[in-house]
C-alpha positions in Angstrom: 79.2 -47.4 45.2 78.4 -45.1 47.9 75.4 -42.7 47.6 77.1 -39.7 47.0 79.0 -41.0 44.4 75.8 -42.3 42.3 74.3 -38.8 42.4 77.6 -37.0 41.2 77.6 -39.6 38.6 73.7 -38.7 37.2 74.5 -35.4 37.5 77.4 -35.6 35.0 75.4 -37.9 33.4 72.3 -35.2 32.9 74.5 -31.9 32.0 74.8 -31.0 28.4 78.3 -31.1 27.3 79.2 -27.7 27.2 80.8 -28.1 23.7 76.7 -28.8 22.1 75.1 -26.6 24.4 75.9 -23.7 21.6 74.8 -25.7 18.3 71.8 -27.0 20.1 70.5 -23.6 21.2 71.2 -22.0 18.1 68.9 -24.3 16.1 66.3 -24.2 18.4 66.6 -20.4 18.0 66.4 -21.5 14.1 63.2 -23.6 14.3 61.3 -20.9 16.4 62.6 -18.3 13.3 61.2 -21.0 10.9 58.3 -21.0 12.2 57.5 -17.2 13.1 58.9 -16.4 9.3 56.5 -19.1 8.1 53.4 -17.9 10.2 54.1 -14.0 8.9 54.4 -15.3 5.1 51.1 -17.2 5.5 49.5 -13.6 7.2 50.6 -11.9 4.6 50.3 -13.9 1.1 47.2 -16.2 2.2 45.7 -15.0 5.7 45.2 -11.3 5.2 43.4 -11.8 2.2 40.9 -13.5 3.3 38.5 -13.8 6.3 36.2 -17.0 7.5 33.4 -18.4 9.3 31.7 -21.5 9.6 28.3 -19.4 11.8 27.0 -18.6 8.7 23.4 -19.6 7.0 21.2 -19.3 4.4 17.9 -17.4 3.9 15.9 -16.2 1.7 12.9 -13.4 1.6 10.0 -16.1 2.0 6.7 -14.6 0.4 3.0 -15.2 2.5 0.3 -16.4 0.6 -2.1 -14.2 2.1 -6.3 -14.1 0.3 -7.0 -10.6 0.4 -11.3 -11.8 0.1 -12.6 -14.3 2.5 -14.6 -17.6 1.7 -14.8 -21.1 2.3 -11.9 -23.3 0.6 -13.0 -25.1 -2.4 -9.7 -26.6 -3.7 -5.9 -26.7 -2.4 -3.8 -27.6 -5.5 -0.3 -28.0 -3.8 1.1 -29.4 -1.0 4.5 -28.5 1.0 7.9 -29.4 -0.3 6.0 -28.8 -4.3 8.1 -26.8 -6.2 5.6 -24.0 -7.9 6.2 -21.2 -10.9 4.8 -17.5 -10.5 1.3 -17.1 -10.9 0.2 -21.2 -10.4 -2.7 -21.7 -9.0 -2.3 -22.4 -5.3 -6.5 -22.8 -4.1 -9.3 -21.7 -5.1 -11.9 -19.7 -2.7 -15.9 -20.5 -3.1 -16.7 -17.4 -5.4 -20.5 -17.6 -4.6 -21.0 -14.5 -2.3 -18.5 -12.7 -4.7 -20.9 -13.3 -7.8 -23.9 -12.3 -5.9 -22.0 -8.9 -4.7 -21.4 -8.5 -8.7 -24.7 -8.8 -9.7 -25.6 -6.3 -6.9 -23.0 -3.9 -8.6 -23.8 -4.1 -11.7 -28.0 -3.5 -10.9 -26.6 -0.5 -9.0 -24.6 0.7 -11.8 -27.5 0.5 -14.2 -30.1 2.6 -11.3 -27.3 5.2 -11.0 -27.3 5.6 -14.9 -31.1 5.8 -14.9 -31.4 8.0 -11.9 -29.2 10.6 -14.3 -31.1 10.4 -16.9 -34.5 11.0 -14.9 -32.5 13.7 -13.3 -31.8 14.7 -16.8 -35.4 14.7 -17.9 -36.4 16.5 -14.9 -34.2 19.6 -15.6 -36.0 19.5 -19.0 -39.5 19.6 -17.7 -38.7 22.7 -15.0 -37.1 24.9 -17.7 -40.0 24.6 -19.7 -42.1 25.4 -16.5 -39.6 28.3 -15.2 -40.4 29.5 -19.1 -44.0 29.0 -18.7 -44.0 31.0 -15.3 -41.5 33.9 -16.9 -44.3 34.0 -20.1 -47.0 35.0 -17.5 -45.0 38.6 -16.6 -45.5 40.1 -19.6 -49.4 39.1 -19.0 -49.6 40.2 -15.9 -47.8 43.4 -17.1 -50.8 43.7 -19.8 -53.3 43.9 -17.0 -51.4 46.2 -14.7 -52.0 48.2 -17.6 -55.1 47.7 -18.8 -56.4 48.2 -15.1 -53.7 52.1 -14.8 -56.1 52.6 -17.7 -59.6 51.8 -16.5 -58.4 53.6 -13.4 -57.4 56.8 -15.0 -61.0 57.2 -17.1 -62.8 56.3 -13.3 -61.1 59.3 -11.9 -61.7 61.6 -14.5 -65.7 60.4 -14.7 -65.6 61.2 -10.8 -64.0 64.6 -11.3 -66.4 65.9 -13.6 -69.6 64.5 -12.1 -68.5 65.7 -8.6 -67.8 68.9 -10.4 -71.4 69.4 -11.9 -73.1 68.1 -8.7 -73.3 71.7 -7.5 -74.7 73.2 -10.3 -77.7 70.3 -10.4 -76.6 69.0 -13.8 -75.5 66.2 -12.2 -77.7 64.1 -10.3 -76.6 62.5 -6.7 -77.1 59.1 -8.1 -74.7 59.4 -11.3 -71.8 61.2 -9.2 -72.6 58.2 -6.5 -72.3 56.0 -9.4 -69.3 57.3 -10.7 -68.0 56.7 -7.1 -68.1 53.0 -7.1 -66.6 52.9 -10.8 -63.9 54.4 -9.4 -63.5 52.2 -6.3 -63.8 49.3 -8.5 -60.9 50.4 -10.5 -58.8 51.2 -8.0 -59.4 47.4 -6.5 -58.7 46.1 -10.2 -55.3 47.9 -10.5 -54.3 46.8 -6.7 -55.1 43.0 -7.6 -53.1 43.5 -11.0 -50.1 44.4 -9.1 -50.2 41.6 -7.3 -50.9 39.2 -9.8 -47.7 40.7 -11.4 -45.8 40.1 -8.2 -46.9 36.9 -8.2 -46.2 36.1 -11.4 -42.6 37.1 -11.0 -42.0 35.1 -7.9 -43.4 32.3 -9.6 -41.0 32.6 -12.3 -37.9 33.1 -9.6 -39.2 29.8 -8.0 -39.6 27.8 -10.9 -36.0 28.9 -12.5 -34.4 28.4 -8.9 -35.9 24.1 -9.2 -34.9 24.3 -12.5 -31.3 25.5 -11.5 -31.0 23.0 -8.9 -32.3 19.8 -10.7 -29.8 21.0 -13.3 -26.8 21.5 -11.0 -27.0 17.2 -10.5 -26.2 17.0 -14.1 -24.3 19.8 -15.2 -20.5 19.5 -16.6 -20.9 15.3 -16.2 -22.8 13.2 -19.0 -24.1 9.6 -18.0 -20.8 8.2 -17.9 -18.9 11.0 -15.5 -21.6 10.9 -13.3 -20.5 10.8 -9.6 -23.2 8.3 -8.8 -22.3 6.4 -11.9 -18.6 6.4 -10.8 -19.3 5.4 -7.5 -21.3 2.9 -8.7 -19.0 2.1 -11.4 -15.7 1.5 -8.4 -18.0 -0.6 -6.6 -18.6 -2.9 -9.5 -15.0 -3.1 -10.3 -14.1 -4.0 -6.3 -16.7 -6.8 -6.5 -15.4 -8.2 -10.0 -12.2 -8.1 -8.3 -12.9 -9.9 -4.9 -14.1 -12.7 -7.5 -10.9 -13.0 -9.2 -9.2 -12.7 -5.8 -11.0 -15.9 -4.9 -8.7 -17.7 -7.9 -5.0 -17.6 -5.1 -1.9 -17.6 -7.6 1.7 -18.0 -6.4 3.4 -14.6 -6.3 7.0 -16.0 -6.9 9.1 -19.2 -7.8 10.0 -21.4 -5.8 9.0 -24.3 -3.1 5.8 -24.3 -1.2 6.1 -24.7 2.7 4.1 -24.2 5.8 1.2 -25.3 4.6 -2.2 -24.5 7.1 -5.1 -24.5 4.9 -7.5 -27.4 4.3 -10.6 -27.5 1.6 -13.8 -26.6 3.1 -12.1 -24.3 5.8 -13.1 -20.5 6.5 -10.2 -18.5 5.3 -10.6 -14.6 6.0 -9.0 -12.0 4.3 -5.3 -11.3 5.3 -4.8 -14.7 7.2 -1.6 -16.5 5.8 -2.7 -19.9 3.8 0.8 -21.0 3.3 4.4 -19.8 2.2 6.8 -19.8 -0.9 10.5 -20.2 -0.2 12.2 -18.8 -3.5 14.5 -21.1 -3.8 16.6 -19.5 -6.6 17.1 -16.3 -4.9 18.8 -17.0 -1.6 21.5 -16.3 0.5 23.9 -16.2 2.9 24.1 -14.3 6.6 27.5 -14.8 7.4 28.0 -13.6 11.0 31.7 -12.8 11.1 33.6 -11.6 14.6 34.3 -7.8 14.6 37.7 -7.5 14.5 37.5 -9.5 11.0 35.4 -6.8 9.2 38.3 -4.0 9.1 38.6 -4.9 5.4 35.4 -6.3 4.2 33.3 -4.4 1.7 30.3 -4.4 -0.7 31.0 -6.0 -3.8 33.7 -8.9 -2.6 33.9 -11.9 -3.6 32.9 -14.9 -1.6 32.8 -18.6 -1.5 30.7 -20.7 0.5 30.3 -24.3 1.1 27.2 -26.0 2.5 27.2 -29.0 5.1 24.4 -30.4 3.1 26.9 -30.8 -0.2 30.4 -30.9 1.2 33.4 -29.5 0.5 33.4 -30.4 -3.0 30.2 -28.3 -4.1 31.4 -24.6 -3.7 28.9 -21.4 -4.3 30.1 -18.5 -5.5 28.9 -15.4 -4.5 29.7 -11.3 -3.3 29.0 -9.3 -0.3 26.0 -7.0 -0.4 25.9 -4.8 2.8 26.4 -5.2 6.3 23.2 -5.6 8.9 22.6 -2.7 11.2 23.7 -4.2 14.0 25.2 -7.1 15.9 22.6 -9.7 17.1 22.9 -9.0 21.0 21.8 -5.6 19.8 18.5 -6.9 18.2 17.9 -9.3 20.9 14.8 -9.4 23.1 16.9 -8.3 26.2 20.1 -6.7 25.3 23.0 -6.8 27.3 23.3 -3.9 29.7 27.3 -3.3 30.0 27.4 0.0 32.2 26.0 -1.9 35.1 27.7 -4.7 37.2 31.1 -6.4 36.5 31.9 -6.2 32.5 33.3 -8.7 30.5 34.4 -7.9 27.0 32.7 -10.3 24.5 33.2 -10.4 20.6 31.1 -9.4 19.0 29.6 -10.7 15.6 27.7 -8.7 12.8 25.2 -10.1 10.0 27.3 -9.9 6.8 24.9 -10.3 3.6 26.1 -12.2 0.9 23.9 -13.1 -2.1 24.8 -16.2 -4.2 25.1 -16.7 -8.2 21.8 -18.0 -9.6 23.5 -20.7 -11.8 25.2 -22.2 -8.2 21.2 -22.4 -6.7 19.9 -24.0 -9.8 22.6 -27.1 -10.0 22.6 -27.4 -7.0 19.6 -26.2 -4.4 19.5 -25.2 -1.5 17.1 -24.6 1.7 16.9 -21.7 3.9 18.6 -22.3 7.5 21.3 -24.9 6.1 24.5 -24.1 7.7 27.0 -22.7 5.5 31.1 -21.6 6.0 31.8 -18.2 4.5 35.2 -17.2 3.3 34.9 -13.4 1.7 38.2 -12.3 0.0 39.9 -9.0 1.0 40.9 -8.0 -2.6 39.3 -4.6 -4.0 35.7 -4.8 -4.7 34.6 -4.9 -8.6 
């Protein structure tokens, strides 16, 4: 068979006869239907109502074991990976320096309460002198009197013997006399003016001390003192940096990062160690943007973990969204305007928070992975 005859031959060989070309096509045209009515039935009854992610995992709002007083270490009680309740004790802090700063408080409380009541006993003592000094007016009054009086008679002796001088029924030596009596009186009644002057601003003085002393004490009794409440807050700081030295766990849950050894110098405010609470954690799901146009608070969810499988499911509901995607909140964010721009999807943080009673039968770790499936049904 010639050449040209064996190709005519394939090529009758590879043509469809025309009579199946029809049927053939149309059920190919039916298996592409099939298959684009079977993809829209599972958008609509199974894929729109729900959305997925396997970049999801777990976390949990870790607390810091932080000593607010400062010491040497006397006893660590737990280790990491112990499981611990609220309010176990976690260490203990030497409390020497603390009971010494007590005893100091408390001797400062008592001098405070003292130094009132001398304060107290001192107003006492000035009234009774400012009463004293206001007593010796009157006196000095007396005399101002009593020397206006001796005064008066002086003058009138002078008067009459310088009167009787010229007719010589007087000698010189009785009006001279009479002279220096007068003189004398005048002197007395000067120096009892003063004396009253004195007396007064002795009595201003002493009520001014009195005042004064009194003005330390007045509307407070021994226990609304200001230097008794001073002392008083001191006493309760230093009682309280004693009990601080007793470290307690502030939550449940599982003791990690561990960093403090007996016999080490802790200050105040330096983390000792954490406490994962284990029993209140949850889920960051970060789901792709164009899968949050239904998603709302109050959803359910499921989640599985990698650490239990498939078969261990956690049940759960969408809290809130975060406030923004991760590239936003990373160290150096991308800078679009500039250069040759790509479009990348982007994924946002979406919170869910996982039944209790799932966490207890079965616990869980923060940073496990996790997949996340939220459904798209109305939120309860």
């Amino acid at each position: 068979m010639s050449e040209d005859a064996q190709d005519a031959q394939d090529r009758s060989e590879t043509v469809v006869d025309p009579s199946k070309r029809r049927p053939l096509l149309l059920g190919l045209a039916a298996i592409v239907l099939v298959i684009g009515v079977g993809y829209w039935l599972w958008d609509v009854l199974v894929g729109s109502r729900s959305v997925s992610t396997d970049n999801a995992y777990v976390g949990g709002e870790s607390a810091q074991v932080t000593p607010l007083t400062s010491g040497r270490i006397a006893e660590v009680l737990v280790s990491d990976t112990q499981a611990v309740r609220r309010g176990q004790i976690l260490l203990r802090i030497d409390d020497t320096d603390q009971r010494i700063a007590v005893a100091q408080a408390e001797a400062m409380l008592s001098v405070a309460q003292r130094r009132f009541g001398q304060s107290q006993a001192q107003g006492d003592a000035l009234g009774a002198s400012a009463d004293a000094a206001s007593a010796a007016i009157p006196e000095a009054q007396a005399r101002i009197a009593s020397a206006r009086a001796t005064l008066d008679k002086a003058r009138v002796d002078y008067s009459r013997r310088s009167a009787l001088v010229a007719s010589g029924a007087v000698s010189a030596d009785e009006v001279t006399i009479a002279r220096s009596a007068l003189a004398e009186a005048q002197a007395a009644y000067q120096e009892a003016q003063a004396g009253l002057g004195q007396a007064t601003a002795s009595a201003i003085s002493a009520r001014q001390n009195e005042n004064a002393t009194r003005a330390l004490t007045a509307g407070s009794s021994v226990e609304t003192a200001p230097e008794v409440l001073a002392a008083k807050s001191n006493l309760v700081k230093a009682r309280l940096d004693m009990e601080r030295t007793i470290v307690r766990s502030p939550v449940d849950g599982v003791i990690a990062r561990r960093s403090v050894q007996v016999g080490q110098k802790l200050e105040a405010g330096s983390v000792a160690m954490w406490v994962v609470p284990v029993g209140q954690l949850y889920v960051d799901a970060n789901f792709k943007e164009d899968q949050l146009g239904k998603v709302r608070p109050g959803q359910k969810a499921v989640v599985t973990s990698d650490f239990y499988g498939d078969d261990v499911k956690f049940h759960g509901k969408v809290v809130g969204f975060a406030g923004g995607t991760g590239a936003a909140f990373s160290l150096i964010p991308a800078q679009n305007a500039t250069g040759n721009w790509i479009k990348v999807v982007q994924r946002l943080p979406v919170r869910i928070a996982l039944d209790p009673k799932d966490l207890k039968e079965h616990p869980l770790r923060i940073g496990l992975s996790m997949e996340a499936e939220i459904e798209l049904s109305d939120p309860e």
